[in-house]
N, C-alpha and C positions, 0 to 999 in steps of 0.2 A: 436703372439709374443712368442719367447724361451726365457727361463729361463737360467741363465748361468747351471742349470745342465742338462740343455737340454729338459729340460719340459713342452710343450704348457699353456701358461697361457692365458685363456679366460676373457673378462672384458665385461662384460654387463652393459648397464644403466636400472637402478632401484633402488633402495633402502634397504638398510643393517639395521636391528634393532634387539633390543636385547630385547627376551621372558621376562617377567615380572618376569618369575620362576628364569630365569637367572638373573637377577638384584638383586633380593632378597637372591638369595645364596651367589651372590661377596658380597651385602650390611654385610650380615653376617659374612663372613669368614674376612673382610677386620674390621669390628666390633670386632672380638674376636681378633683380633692381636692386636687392642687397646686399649682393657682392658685386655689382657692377660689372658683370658679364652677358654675354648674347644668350638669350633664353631657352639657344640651341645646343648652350654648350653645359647645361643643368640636367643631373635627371635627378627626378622627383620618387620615392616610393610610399606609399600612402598606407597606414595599420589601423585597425578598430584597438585602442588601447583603451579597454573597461568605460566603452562607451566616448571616450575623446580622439581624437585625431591624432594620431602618431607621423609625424614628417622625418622622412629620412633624404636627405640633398647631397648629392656627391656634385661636385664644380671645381671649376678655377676661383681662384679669386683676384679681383683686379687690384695692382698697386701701381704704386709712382715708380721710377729710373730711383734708384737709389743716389742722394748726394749728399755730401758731409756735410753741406751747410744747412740744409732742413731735417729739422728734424720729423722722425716717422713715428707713429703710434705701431703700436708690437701685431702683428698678426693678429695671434690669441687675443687681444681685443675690438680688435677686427671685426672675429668671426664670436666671437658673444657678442656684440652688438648687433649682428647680422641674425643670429639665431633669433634674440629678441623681437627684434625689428620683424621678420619671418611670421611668428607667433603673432604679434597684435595686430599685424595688416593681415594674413588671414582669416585672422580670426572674426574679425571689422567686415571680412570682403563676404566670407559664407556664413557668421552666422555659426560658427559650429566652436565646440570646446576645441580647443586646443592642449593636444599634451606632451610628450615628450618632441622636439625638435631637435634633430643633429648634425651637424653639418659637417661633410667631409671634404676636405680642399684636396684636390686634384693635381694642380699646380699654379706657379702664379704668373698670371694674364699681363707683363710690365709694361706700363704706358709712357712711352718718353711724349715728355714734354717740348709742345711746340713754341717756338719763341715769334714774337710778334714783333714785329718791322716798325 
């Protein structure tokens, strides 16, 4: 078979899978986009749970300077949306069940806000 740019593409029958090492680096990078931390400060541990993917994330979690005139959404909503969020982009990214997702907050990452001129 050619490729429209004219490049022989080969298809063999076998089987495609993806390195453990690899699962646990997207589980993490896809992890700190959800709590909005550096991908370095995530770690990820990966289970065979009766055939689905078991994600276990221990992190910070990023939040705002606390102020009394804005109002904040609660942590604990935070991190279920984050777990969620964890679970369909994984799942989207490899292809694989996903099943239990937990997430363990570390501590929190406060981001003061920068004021513009």
């Amino acid at each position: 078979m050619t490729s429209p740019t004219g490049v022989g593409i080969t298809t063999a029958p076998g089987l495609s899978s993806i390195s453990s090492r690899a699962l646990e680096r997207t589980a993490g990078a896809v992890a700190a986009g959800a709590l909005g931390v550096d991908v370095s400060a995530v770690r990820v541990r990966l289970a065979d749970e009766s055939g689905e993917l078991g994600v276990s994330v221990t992190a910070p979690l990023r939040v705002a300077a606390l102020r009394s005139d804005v109002p904040s959404e609660g942590i604990l909503t935070r991190v279920q949306a984050a777990r969620h969020g964890i679970r369909d982009e994984l799942s989207a990214i490899t292809g694989r069940s996903i099943g239990t997702v937990s997430v363990a907050i570390t501590r929190a990452d406060i981001r003061q806000e920068m004021r513009v001129r």
